[in-house]
C-alpha positions in Angstrom: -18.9 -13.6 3.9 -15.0 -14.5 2.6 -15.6 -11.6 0.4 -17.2 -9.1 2.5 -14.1 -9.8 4.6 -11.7 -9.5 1.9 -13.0 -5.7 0.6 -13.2 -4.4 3.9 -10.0 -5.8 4.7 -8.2 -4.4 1.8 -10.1 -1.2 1.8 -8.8 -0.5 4.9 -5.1 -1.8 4.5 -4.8 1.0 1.0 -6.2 3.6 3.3 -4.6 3.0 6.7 -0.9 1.4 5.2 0.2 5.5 4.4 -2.4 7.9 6.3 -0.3 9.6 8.4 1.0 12.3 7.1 4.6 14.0 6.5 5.5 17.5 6.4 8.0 16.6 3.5 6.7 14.3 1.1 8.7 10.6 1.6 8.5 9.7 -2.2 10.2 12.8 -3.7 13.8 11.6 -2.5 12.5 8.4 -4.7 14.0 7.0 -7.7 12.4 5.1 -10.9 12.7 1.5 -9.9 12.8 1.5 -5.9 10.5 -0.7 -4.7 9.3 -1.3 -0.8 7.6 -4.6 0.2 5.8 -5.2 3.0 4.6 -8.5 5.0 1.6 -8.6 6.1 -0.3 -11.0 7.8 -4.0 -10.9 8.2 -6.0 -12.5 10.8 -9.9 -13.2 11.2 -11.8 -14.6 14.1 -8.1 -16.3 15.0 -7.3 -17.4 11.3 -4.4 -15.9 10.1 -3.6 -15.2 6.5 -0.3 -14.4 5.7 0.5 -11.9 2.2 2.9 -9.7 0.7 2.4 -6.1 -0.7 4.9 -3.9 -2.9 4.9 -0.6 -3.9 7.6 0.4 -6.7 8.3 3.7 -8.3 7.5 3.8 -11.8 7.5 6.9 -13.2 8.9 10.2 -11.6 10.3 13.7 -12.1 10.4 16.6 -10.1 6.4 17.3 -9.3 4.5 13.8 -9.8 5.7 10.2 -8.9 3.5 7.0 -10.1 3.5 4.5 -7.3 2.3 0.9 -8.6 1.1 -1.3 -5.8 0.9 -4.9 -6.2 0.5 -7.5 -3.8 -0.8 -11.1 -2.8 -2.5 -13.3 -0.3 -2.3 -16.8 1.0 -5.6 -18.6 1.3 -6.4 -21.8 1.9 -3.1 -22.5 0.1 -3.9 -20.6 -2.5 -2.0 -17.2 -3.6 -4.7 -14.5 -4.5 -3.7 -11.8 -6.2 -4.7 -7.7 -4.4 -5.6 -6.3 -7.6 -3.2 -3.6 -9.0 -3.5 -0.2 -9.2 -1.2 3.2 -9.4 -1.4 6.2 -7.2 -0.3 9.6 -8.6 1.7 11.2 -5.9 2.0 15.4 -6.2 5.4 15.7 -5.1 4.9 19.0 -4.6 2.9 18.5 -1.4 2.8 17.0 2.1 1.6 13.2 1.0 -2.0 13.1 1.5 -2.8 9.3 1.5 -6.7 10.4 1.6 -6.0 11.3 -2.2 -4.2 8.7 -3.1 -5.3 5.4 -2.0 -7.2 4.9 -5.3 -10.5 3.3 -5.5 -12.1 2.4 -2.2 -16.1 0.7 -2.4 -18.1 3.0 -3.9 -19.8 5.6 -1.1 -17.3 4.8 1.1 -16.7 7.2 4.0 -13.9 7.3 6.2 -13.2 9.7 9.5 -9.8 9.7 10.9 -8.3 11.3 14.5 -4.8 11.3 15.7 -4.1 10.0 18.9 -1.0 10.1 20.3 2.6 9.9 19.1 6.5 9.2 20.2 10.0 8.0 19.4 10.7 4.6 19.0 13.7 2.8 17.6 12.6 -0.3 15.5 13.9 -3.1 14.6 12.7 -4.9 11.3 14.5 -7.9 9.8 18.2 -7.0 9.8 17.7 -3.4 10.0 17.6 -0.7 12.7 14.8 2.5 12.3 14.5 5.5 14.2 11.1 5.7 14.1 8.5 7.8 15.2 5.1 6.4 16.2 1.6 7.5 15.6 -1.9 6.3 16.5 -5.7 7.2 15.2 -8.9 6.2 15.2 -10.7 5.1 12.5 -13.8 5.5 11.7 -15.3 4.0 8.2 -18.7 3.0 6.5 -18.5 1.3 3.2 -20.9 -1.6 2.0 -23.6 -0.5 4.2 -22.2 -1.4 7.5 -20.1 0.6 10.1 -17.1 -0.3 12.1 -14.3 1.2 13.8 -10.4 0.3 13.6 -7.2 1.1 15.9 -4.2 1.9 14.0 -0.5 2.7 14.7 2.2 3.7 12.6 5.5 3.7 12.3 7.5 6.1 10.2 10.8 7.4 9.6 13.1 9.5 7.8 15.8 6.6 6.7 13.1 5.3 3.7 11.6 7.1 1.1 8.1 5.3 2.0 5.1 6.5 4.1 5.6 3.6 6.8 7.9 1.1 7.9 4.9 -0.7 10.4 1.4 -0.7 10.8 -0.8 -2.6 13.0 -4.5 -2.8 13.2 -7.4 -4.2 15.4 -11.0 -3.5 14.4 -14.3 -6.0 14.7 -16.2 -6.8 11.7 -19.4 -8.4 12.1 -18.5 -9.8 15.4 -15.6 -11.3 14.3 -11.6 -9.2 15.4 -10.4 -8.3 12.7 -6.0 -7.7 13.0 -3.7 -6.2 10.1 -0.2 -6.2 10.6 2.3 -4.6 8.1 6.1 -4.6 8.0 8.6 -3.7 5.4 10.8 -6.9 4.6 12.4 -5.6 1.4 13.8 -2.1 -0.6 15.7 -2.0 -3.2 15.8 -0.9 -7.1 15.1 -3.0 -9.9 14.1 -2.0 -13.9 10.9 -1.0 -14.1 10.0 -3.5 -16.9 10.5 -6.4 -14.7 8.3 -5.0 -12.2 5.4 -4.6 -14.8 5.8 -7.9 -16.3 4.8 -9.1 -12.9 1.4 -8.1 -12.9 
């Protein structure tokens, strides 16, 4: 059951963490080394588990950008690692997060549909976004069973990352399932440093 959880929940944190889109694509203002983590915490029938997930810019020039995503989990006291992985972003392109979340469960099949959207200024941490708001509904079947998931986003123009928030409420096998996902922490570091990390 843990496990059924755990894919589902990370399938759907990859694909719902950048799916709305941007006219002009957030990464290609990006330099080789900047990095955006995220807190998330994760809650389960009332449990909450409480993680970390960074995305850092590897590689880049003036048409393709190689995120690396990396990330962990607190269970049961334990840390457990989110596999890593590394999106190839076209730069020449809106960012199409339904290309580039990476390996979701084989056969999996997701529907999206925007919702509503508006202006909001946010406040994360010390810092102060104007952001603009987004919600969808999501609709995905993966590991032969079918569920539904309420998303909103938060983006803005003052980060070269998809999303500054996310929060999401779904059911899973008649359990609520929440996600919520807020960047803590930007910056630049070598990129070596970031690989030896994995």
């Amino acid at each position: 059951m843990k496990h059924v959880f755990f894919a589902l929940g990370l399938a759907m944190v990859c694909f719902s963490s950048g799916y709305a889109q941007q006219e002009e694509n957030p990464y290609k203002k990006s330099k080789v080394g900047d990095y955006y983590t995220f807190k998330m915490t994760t809650k389960i029938a009332g449990i909450a588990t409480e993680g970390e997930l960074t995305q850092t810019v590897t590689t880049k020039d003036d048409k393709e950008a190689i995120i690396a995503i990396s990330g962990k989990l607190l269970v049961m006291g334990m840390d457990v690692m989110i596999p890593a992985k590394s999106e190839a972003i076209d730069l020449t392109k809106p960012y199409d997060p339904t290309k580039a979340t990476g390996k979701l469960p084989e056969g999996t099949k997701v529907e999206v549909v925007k919702l509503k959207d508006g202006p909001e200024a946010l406040t994360l941490g010390k810092t102060k976004y104007t952001t603009k708001w987004q919600t969808y509904k999501l609709k995905m079947s993966t590991m032969g069973m079918d569920f539904e998931a309420d998303l909103k986003v938060w983006q803005t123009k003052d980060a070269n990352v998809p999303m500054v928030k996310m929060e999401m409420t779904s059911e899973v096998m008649g359990n609520k399932f929440e996600v919520i996902m807020e960047l803590s922490e930007t910056g630049n570091r070598p990129v070596e440093k970031v690989l030896e990390k994995k």
